[in-house]
Phi, psi and omega in degrees: 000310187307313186257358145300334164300285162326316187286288151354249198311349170271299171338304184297306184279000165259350174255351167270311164325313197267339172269353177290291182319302178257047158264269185331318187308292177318303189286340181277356186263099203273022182064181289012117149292126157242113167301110165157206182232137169238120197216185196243123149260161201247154152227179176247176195228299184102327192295154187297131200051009128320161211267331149306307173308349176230043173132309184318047200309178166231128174248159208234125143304073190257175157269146157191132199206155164302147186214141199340065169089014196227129142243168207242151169221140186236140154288109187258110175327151200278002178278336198260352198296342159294303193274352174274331182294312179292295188321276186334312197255345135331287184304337167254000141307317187295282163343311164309299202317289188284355148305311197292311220282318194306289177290002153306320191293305167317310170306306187302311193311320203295320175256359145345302193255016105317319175290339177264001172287324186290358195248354175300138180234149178255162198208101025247168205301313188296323189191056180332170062044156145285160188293136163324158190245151192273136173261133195270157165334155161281125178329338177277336201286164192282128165245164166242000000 
């Protein structure tokens, strides 16, 4: 029992640290989150003699993101591109957080129930109980 037990409870309390960390992360992002991607795109124009025709592209700001299975590309005007550009990287800070936070919780259930295997004593001594059976999730229960 002793020194896995021991390892067991330092894992957990350093994987309750790392969700404490990214919980704090989640609570520091005061927003606007913008859902998408932001990039710059180049064209050509066409008109004669322009400055495209000889290379010069002119570029564009968009948003894009998927909208029920479509995707959208929106223009974003050169007044908006500082505040869509921290939204768009807000939101995927946010993202990271709770992705991260989702598998620390996973990790922490996992040595929960290591730590109580490691805290199982059988009983009695002579002609023990059998050891408990690993229970599977409920069909309902949240996947990723």
């Amino acid at each position: 029992m002793g020194e896995r037990t021991s390892r067991l409870r330092q894992r957990l309390l350093e994987a309750a640290e790392q969700h404490r960390e990214q919980v704090e992360r989640l609570l520091e992002e005061e927003g606007p989150l913008i859902r998408g991607s932001f990039g710059t795109r180049s064209r050509v124009c066409g008109h004669p003699g322009c400055r495209c025709l000889r290379g010069e592209l002119h570029t564009s700001k968009y948003l894009t993101a998927s909208e029920n299975g479509q995707v959208r590309q929106v223009h974003v005007p050169t007044s908006d591109e500082q505040r869509v550009g921290e939204g768009v990287s807000r939101y995927r800070r946010f993202r990271q957080a709770k992705k991260r936070l989702a598998e620390i919780g996973d990790l922490q259930q996992e040595l929960v129930e290591d730590l109580g295997r490691s805290l199982l004593a059988p009983y009695p001594p002579d002609h023990p109980l059998p050891a408990a059976r690993r229970r599977e999730r409920k069909s309902g229960a949240r996947q990723r």
